[in-house]
PAZA-763476 format. One record per atom (N, C-alpha, C): residue number from 1; atom name; x negated, y, z negated. Coordinates in Angstrom, 2 decimals, always signed. Example, Ala and Ser with C-alpha at 12.3 -4.5 7.8 and 13.67 -1.06 7.14 Angstrom:
REM residues 2
<site><bavex>1</bavex><tipa>N</tipa><px>-13.19</px><py>-5.69</py><pz>-7.80</pz></site>
<site><bavex>1</bavex><tipa>CA</tipa><px>-12.30</px><py>-4.50</py><pz>-7.80</pz></site>
<site><bavex>1</bavex><tipa>C</tipa><px>-13.20</px><py>-3.30</py><pz>-7.80</pz></site>
<site><bavex>2</bavex><tipa>N</tipa><px>-12.85</px><py>-2.25</py><pz>-7.08</pz></site>
<site><bavex>2</bavex><tipa>CA</tipa><px>-13.67</px><py>-1.06</py><pz>-7.14</pz></site>
<site><bavex>2</bavex><tipa>C</tipa><px>-12.90</px><py>+0.03</py><pz>-7.87</pz></site>
***
This chain:
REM residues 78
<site><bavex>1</bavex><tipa>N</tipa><px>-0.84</px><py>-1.19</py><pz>+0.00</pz></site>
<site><bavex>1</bavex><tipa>CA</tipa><px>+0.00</px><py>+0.00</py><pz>+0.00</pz></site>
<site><bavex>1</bavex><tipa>C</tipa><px>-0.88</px><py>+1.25</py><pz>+0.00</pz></site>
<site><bavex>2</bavex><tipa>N</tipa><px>-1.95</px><py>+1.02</py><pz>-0.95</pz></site>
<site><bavex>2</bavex><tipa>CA</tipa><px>-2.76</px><py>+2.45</py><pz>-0.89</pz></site>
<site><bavex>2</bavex><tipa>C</tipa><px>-3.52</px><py>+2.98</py><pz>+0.43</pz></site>
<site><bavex>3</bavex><tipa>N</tipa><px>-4.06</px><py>+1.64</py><pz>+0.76</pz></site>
<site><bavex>3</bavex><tipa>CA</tipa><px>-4.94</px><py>+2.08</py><pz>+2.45</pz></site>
<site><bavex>3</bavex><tipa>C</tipa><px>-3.97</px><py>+2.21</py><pz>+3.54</pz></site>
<site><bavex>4</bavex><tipa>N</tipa><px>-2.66</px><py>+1.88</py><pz>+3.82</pz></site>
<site><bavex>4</bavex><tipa>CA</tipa><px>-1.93</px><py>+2.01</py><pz>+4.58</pz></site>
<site><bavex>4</bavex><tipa>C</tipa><px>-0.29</px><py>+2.09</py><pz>+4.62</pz></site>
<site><bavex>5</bavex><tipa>N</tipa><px>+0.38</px><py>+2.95</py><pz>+3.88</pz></site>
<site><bavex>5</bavex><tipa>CA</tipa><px>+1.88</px><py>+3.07</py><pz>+3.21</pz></site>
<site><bavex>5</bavex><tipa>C</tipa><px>+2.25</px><py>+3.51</py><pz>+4.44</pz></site>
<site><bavex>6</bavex><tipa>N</tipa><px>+1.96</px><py>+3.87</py><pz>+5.84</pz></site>
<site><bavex>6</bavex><tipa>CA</tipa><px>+2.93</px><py>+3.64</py><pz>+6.88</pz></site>
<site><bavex>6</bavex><tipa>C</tipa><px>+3.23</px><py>+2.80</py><pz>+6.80</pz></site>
<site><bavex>7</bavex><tipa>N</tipa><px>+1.94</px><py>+1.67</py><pz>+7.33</pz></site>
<site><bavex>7</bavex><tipa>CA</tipa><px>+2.50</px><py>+0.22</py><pz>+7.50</pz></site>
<site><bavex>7</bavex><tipa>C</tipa><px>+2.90</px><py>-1.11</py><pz>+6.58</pz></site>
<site><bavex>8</bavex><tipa>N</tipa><px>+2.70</px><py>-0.42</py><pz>+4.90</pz></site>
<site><bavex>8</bavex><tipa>CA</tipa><px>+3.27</px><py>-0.95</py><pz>+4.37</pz></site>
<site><bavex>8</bavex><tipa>C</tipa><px>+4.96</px><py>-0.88</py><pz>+4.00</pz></site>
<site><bavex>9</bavex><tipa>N</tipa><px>+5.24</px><py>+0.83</py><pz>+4.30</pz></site>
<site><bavex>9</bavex><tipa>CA</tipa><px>+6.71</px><py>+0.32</py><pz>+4.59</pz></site>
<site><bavex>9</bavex><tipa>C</tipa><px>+6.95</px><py>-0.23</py><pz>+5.28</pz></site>
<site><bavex>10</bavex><tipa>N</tipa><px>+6.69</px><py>-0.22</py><pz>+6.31</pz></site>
<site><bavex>10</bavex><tipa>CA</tipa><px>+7.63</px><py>-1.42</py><pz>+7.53</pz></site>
<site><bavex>10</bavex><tipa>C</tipa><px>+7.68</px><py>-2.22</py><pz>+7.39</pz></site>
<site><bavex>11</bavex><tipa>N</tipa><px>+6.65</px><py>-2.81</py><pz>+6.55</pz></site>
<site><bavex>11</bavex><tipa>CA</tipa><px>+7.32</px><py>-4.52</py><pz>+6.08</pz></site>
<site><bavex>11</bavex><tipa>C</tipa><px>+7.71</px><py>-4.62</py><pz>+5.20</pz></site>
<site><bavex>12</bavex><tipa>N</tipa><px>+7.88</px><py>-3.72</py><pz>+4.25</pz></site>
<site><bavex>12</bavex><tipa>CA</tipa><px>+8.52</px><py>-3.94</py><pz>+2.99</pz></site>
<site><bavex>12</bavex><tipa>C</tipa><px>+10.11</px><py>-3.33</py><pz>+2.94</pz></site>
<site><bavex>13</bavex><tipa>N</tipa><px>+10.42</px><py>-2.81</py><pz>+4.61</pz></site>
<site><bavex>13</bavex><tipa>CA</tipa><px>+11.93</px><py>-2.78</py><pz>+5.33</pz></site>
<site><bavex>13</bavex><tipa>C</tipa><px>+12.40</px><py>-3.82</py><pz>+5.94</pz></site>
<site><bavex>14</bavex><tipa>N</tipa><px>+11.53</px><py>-4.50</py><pz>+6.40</pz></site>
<site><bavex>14</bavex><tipa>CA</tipa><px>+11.65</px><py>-5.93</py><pz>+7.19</pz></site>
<site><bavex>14</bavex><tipa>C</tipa><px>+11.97</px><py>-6.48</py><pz>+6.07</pz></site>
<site><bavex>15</bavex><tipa>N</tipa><px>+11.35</px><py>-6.78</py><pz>+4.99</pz></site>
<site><bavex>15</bavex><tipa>CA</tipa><px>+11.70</px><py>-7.44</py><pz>+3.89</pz></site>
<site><bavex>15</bavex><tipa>C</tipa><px>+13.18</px><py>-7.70</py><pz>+3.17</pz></site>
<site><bavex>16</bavex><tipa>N</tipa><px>+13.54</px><py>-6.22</py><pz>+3.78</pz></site>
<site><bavex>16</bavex><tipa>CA</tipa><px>+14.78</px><py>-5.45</py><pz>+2.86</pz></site>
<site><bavex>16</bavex><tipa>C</tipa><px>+14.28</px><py>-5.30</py><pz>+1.64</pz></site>
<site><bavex>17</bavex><tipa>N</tipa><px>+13.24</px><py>-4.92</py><pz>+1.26</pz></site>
<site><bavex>17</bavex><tipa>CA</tipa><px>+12.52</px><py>-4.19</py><pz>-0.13</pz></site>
<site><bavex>17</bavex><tipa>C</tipa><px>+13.19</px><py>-2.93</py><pz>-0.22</pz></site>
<site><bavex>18</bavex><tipa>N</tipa><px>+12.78</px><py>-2.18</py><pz>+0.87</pz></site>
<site><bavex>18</bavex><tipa>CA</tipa><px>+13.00</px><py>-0.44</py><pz>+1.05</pz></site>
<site><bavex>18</bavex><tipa>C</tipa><px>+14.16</px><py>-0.45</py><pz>+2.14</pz></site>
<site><bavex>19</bavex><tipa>N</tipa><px>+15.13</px><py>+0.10</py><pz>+1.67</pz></site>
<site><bavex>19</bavex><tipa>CA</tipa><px>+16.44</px><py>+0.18</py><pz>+2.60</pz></site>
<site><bavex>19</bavex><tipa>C</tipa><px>+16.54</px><py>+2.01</py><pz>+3.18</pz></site>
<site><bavex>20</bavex><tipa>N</tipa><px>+17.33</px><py>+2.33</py><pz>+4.07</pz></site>
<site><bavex>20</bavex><tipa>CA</tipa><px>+17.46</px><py>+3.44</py><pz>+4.56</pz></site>
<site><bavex>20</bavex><tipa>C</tipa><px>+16.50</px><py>+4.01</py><pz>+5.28</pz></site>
<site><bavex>21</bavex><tipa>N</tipa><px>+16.27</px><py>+5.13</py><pz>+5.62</pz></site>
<site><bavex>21</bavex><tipa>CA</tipa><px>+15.53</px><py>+5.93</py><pz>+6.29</pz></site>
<site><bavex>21</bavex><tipa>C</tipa><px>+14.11</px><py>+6.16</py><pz>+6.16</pz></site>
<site><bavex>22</bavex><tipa>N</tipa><px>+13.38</px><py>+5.65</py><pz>+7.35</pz></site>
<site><bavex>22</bavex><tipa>CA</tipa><px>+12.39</px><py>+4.84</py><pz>+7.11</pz></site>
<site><bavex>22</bavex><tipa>C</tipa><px>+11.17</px><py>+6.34</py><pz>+6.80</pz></site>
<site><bavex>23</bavex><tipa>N</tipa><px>+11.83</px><py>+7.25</py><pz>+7.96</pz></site>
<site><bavex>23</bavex><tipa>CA</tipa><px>+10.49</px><py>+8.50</py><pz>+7.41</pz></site>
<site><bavex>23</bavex><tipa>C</tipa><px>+10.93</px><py>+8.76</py><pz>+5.35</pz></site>
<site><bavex>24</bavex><tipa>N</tipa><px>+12.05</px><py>+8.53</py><pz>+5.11</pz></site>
<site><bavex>24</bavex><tipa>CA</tipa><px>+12.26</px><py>+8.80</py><pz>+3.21</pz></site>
<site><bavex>24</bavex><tipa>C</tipa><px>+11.26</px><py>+8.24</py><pz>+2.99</pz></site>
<site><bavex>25</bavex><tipa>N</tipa><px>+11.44</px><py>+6.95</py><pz>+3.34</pz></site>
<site><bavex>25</bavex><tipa>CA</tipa><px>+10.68</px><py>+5.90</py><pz>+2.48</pz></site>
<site><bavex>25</bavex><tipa>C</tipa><px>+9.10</px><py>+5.81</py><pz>+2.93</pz></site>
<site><bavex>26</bavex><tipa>N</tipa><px>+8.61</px><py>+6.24</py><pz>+3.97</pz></site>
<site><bavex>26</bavex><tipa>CA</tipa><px>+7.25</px><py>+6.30</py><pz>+3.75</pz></site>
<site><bavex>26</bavex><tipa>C</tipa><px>+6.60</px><py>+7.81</py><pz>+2.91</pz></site>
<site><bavex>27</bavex><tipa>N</tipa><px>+7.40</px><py>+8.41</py><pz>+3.13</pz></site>
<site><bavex>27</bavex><tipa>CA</tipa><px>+7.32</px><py>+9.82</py><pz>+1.75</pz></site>
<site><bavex>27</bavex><tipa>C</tipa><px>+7.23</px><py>+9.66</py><pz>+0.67</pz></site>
<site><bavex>28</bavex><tipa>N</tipa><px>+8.30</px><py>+8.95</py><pz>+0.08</pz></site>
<site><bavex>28</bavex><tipa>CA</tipa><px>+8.20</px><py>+7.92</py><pz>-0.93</pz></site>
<site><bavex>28</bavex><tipa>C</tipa><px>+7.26</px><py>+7.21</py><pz>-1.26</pz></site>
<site><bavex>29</bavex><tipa>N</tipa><px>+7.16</px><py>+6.66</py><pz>-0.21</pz></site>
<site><bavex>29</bavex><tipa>CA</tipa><px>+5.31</px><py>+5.49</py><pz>-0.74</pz></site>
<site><bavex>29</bavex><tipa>C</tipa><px>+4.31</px><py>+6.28</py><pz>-0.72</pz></site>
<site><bavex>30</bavex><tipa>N</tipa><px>+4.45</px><py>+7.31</py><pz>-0.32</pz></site>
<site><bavex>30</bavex><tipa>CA</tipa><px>+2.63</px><py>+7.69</py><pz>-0.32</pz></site>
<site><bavex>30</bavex><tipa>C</tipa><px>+2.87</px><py>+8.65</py><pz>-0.99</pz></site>
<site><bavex>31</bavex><tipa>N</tipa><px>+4.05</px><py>+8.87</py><pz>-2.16</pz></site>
<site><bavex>31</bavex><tipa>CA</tipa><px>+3.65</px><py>+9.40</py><pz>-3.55</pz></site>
<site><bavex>31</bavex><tipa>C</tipa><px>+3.29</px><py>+8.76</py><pz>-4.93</pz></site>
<site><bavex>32</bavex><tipa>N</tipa><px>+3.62</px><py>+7.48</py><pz>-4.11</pz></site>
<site><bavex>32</bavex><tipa>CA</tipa><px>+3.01</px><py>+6.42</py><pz>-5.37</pz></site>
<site><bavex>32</bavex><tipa>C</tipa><px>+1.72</px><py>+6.51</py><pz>-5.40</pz></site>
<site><bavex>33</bavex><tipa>N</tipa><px>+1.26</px><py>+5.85</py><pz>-6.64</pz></site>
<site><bavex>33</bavex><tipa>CA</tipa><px>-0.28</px><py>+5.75</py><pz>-7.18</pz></site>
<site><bavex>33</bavex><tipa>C</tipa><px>-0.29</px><py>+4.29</py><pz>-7.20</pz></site>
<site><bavex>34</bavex><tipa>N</tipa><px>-0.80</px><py>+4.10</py><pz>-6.32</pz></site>
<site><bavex>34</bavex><tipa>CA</tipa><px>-1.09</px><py>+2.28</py><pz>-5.66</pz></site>
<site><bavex>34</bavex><tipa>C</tipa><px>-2.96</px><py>+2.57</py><pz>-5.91</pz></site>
<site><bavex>35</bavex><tipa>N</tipa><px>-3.13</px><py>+1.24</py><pz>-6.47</pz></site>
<site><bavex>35</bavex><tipa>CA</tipa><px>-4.46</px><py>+1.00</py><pz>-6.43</pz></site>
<site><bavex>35</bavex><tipa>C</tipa><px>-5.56</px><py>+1.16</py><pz>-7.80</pz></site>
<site><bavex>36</bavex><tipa>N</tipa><px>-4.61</px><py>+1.22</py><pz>-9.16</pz></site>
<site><bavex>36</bavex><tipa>CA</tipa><px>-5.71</px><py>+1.11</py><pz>-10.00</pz></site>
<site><bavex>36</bavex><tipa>C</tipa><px>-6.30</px><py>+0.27</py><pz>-10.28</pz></site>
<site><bavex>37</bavex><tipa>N</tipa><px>-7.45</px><py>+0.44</py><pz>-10.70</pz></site>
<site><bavex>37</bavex><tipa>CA</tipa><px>-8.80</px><py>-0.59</py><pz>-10.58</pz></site>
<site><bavex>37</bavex><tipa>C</tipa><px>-8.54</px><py>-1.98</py><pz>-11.59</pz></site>
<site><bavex>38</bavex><tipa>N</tipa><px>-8.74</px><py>-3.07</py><pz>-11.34</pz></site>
<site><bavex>38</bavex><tipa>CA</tipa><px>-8.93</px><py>-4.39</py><pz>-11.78</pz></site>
<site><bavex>38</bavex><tipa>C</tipa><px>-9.28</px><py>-4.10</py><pz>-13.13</pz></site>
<site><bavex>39</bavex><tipa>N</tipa><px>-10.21</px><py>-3.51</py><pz>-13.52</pz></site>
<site><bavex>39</bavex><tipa>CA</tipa><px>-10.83</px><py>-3.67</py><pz>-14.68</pz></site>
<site><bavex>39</bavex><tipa>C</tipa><px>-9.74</px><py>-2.85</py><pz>-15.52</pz></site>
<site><bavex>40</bavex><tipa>N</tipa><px>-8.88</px><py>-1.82</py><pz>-15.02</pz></site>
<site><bavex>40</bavex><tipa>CA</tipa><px>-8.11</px><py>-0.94</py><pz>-15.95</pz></site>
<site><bavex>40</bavex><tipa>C</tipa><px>-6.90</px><py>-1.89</py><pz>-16.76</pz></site>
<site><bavex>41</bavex><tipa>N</tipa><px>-6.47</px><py>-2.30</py><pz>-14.97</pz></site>
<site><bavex>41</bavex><tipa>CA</tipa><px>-5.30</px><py>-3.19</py><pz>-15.20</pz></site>
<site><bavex>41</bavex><tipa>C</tipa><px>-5.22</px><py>-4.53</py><pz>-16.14</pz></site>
<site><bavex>42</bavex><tipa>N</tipa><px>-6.58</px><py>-4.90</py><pz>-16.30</pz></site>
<site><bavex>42</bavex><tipa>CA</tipa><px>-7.02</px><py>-6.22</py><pz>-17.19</pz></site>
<site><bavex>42</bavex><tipa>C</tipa><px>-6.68</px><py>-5.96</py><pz>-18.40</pz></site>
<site><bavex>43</bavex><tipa>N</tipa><px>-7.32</px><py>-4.76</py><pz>-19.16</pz></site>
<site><bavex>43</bavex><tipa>CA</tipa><px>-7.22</px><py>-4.31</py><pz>-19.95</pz></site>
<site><bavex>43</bavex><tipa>C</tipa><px>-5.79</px><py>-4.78</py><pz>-21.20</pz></site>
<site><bavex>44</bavex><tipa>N</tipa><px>-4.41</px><py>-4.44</py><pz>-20.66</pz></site>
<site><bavex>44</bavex><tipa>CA</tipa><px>-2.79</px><py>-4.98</py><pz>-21.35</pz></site>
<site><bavex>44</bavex><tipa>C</tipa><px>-2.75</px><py>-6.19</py><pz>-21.95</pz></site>
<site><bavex>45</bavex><tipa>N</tipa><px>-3.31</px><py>-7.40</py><pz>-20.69</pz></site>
<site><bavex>45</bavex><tipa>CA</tipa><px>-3.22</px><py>-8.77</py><pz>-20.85</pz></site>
<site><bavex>45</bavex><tipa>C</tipa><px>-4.13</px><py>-8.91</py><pz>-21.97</pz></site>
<site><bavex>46</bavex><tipa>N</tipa><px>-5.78</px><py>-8.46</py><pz>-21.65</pz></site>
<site><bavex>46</bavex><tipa>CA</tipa><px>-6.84</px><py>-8.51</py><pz>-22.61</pz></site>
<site><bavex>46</bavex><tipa>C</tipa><px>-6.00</px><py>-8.51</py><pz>-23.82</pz></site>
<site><bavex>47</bavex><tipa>N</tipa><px>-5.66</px><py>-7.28</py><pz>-24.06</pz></site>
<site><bavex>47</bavex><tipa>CA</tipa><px>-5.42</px><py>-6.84</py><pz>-25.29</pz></site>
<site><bavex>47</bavex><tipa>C</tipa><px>-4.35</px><py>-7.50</py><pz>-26.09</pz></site>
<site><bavex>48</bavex><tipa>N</tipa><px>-3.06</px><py>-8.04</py><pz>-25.15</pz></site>
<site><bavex>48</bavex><tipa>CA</tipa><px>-1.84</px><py>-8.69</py><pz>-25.54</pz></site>
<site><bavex>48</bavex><tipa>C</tipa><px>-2.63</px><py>-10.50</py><pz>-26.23</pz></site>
<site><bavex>49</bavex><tipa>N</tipa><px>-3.16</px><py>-10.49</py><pz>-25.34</pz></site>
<site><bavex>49</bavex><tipa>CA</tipa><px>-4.28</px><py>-11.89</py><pz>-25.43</pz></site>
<site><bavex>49</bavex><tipa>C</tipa><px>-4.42</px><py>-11.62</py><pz>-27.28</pz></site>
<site><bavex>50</bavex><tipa>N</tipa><px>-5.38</px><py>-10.91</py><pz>-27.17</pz></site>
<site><bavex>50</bavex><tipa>CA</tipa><px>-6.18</px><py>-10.84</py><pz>-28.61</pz></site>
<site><bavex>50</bavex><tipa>C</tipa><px>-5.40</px><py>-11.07</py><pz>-29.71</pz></site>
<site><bavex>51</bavex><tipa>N</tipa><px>-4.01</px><py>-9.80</py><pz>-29.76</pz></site>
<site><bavex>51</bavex><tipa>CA</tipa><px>-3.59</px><py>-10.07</py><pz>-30.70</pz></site>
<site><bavex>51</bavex><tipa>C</tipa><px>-2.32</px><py>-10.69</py><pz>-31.26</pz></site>
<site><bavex>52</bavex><tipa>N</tipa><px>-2.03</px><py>-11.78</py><pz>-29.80</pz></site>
<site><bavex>52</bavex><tipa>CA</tipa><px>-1.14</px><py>-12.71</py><pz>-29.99</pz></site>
<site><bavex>52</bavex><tipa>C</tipa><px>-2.03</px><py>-14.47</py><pz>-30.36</pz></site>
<site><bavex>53</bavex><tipa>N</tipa><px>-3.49</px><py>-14.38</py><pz>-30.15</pz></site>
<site><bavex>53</bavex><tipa>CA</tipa><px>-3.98</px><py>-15.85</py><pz>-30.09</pz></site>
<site><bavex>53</bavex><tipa>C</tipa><px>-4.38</px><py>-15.94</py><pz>-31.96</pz></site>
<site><bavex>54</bavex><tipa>N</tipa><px>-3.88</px><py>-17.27</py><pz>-32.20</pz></site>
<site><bavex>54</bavex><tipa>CA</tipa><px>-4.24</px><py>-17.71</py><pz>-33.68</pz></site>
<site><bavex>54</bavex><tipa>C</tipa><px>-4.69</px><py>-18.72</py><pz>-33.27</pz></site>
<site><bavex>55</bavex><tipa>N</tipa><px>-6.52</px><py>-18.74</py><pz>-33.81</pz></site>
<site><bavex>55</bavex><tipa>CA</tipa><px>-7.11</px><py>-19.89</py><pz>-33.10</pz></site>
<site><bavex>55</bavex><tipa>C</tipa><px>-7.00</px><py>-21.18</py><pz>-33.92</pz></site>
<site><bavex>56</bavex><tipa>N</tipa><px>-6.09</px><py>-21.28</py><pz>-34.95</pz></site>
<site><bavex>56</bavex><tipa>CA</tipa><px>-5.49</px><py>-22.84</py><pz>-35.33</pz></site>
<site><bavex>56</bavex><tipa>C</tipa><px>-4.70</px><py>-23.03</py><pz>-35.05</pz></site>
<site><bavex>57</bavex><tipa>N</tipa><px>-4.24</px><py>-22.35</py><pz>-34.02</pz></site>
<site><bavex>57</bavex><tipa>CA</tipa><px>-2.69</px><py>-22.73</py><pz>-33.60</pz></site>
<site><bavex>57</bavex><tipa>C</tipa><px>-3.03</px><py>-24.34</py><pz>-32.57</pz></site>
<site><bavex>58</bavex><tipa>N</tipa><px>-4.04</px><py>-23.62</py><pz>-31.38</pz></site>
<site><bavex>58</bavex><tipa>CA</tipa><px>-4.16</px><py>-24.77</py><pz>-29.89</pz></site>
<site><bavex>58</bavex><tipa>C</tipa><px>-5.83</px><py>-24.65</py><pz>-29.78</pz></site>
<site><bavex>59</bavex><tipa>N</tipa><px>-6.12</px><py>-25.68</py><pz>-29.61</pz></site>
<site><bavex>59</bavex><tipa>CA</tipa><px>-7.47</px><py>-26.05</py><pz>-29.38</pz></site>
<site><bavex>59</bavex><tipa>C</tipa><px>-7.87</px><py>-25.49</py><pz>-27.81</pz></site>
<site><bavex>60</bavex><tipa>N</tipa><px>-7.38</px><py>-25.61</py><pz>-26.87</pz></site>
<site><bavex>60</bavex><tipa>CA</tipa><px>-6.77</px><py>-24.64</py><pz>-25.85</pz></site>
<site><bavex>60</bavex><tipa>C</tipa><px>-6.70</px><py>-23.27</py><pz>-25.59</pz></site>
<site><bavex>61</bavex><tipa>N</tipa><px>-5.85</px><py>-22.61</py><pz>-26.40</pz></site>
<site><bavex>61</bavex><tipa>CA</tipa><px>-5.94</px><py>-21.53</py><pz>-26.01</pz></site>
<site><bavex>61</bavex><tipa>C</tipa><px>-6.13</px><py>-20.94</py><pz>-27.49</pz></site>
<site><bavex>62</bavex><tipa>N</tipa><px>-7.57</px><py>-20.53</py><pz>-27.60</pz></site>
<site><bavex>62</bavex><tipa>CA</tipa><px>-7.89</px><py>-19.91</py><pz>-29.49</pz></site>
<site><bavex>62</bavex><tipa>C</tipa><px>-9.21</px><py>-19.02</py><pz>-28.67</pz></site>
<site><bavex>63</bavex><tipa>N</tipa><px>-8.70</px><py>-18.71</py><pz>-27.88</pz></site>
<site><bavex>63</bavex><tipa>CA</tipa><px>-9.72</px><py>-17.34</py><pz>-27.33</pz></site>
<site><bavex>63</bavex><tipa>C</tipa><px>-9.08</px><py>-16.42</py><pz>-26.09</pz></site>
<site><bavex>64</bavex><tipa>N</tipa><px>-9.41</px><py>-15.00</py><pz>-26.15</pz></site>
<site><bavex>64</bavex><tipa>CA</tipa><px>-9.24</px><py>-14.41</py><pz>-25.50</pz></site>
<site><bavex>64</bavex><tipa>C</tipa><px>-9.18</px><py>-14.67</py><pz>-23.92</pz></site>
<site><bavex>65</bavex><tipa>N</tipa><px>-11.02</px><py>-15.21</py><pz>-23.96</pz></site>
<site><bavex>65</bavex><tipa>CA</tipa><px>-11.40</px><py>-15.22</py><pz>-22.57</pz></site>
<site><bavex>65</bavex><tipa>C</tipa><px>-11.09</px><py>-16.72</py><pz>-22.41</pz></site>
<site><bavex>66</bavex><tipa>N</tipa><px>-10.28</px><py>-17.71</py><pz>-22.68</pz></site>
<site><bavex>66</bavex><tipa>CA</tipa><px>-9.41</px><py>-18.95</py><pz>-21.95</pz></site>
<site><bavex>66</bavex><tipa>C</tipa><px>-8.57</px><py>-18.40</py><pz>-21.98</pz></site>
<site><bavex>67</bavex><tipa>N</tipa><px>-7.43</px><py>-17.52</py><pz>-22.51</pz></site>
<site><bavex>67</bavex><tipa>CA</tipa><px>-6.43</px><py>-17.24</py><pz>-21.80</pz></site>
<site><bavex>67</bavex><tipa>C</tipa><px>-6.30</px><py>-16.40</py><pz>-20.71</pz></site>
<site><bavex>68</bavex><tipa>N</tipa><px>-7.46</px><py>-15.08</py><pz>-20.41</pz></site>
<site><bavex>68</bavex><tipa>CA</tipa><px>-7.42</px><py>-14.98</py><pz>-19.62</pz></site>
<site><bavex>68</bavex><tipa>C</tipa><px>-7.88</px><py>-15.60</py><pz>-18.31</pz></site>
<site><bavex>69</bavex><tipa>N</tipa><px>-9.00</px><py>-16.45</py><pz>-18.38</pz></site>
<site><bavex>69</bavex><tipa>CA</tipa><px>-9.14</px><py>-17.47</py><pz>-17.34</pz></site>
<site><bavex>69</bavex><tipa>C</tipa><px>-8.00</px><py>-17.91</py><pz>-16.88</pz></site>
<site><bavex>70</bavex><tipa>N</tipa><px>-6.92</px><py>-18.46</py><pz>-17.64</pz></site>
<site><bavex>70</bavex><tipa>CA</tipa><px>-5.67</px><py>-18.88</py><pz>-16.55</pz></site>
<site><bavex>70</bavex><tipa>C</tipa><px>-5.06</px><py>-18.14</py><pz>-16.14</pz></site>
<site><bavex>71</bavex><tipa>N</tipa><px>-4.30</px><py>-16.64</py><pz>-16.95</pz></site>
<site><bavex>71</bavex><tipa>CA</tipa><px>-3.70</px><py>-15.73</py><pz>-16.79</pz></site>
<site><bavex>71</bavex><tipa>C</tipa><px>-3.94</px><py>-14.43</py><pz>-15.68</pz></site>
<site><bavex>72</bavex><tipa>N</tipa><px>-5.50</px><py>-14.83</py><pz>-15.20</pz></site>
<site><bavex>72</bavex><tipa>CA</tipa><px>-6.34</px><py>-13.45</py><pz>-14.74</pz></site>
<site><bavex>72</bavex><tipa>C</tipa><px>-6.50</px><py>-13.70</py><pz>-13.40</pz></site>
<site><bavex>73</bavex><tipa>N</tipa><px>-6.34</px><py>-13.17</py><pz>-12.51</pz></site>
<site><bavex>73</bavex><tipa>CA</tipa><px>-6.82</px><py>-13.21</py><pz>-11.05</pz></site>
<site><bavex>73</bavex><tipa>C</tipa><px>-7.05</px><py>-12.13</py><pz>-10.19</pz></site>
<site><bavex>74</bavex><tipa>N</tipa><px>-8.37</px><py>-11.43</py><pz>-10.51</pz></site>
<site><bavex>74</bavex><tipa>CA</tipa><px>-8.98</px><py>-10.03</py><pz>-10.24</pz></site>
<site><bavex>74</bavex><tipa>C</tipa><px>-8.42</px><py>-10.27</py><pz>-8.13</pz></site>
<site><bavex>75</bavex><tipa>N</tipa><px>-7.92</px><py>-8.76</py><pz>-7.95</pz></site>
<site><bavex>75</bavex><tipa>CA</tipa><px>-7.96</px><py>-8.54</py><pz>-6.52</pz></site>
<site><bavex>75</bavex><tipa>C</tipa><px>-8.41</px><py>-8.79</py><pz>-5.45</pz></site>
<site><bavex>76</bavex><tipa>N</tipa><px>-9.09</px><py>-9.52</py><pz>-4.42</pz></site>
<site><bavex>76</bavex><tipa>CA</tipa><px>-10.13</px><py>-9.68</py><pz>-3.94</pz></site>
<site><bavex>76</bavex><tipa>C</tipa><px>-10.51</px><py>-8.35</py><pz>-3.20</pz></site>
<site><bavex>77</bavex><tipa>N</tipa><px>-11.87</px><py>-8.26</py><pz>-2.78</pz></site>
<site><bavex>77</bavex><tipa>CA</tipa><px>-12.41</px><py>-6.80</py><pz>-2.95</pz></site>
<site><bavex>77</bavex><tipa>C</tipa><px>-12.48</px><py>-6.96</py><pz>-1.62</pz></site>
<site><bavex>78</bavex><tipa>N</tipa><px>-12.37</px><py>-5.58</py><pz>-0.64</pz></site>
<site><bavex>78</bavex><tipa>CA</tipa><px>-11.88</px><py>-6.00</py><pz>+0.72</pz></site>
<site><bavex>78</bavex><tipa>C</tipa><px>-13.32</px><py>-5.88</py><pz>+1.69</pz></site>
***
């Protein structure tokens, strides 16, 4: 969406995501803030991680960084 909100509306009209008038809706998209960085966005889960894990609860999941290993899947960088 951030490198290209022409052409991401059009498929996200094809979709029926974005309905109506297609010049609205690319006005619309390219006032969004598409594109904050991986590391910012990690950050919620990180944190939700921490202070939801009790490490006698699961032998499994009694750390931060195993839950985010399953939970985490950084952007691929283009």
């Amino acid at each position: 969406m951030r490198d290209n909100f022409e052409e991401a509306t059009c498929i996200l009209m094809e979709m029926g995501w974005n309905g109506g008038n297609r010049e609205m809706n690319v006005m619309i998209n390219n006032t969004l803030q598409f594109g904050l960085s991986d590391e910012f966005t990690k950050t919620t889960p990180e944190d939700f991680a921490g202070r939801y894990i009790f490490p006698d609860l699961s032998e499994n999941m009694n750390s931060v960084k195993k839950v985010m290993e399953l939970a985490w899947t950084p952007v691929p960088e283009n």
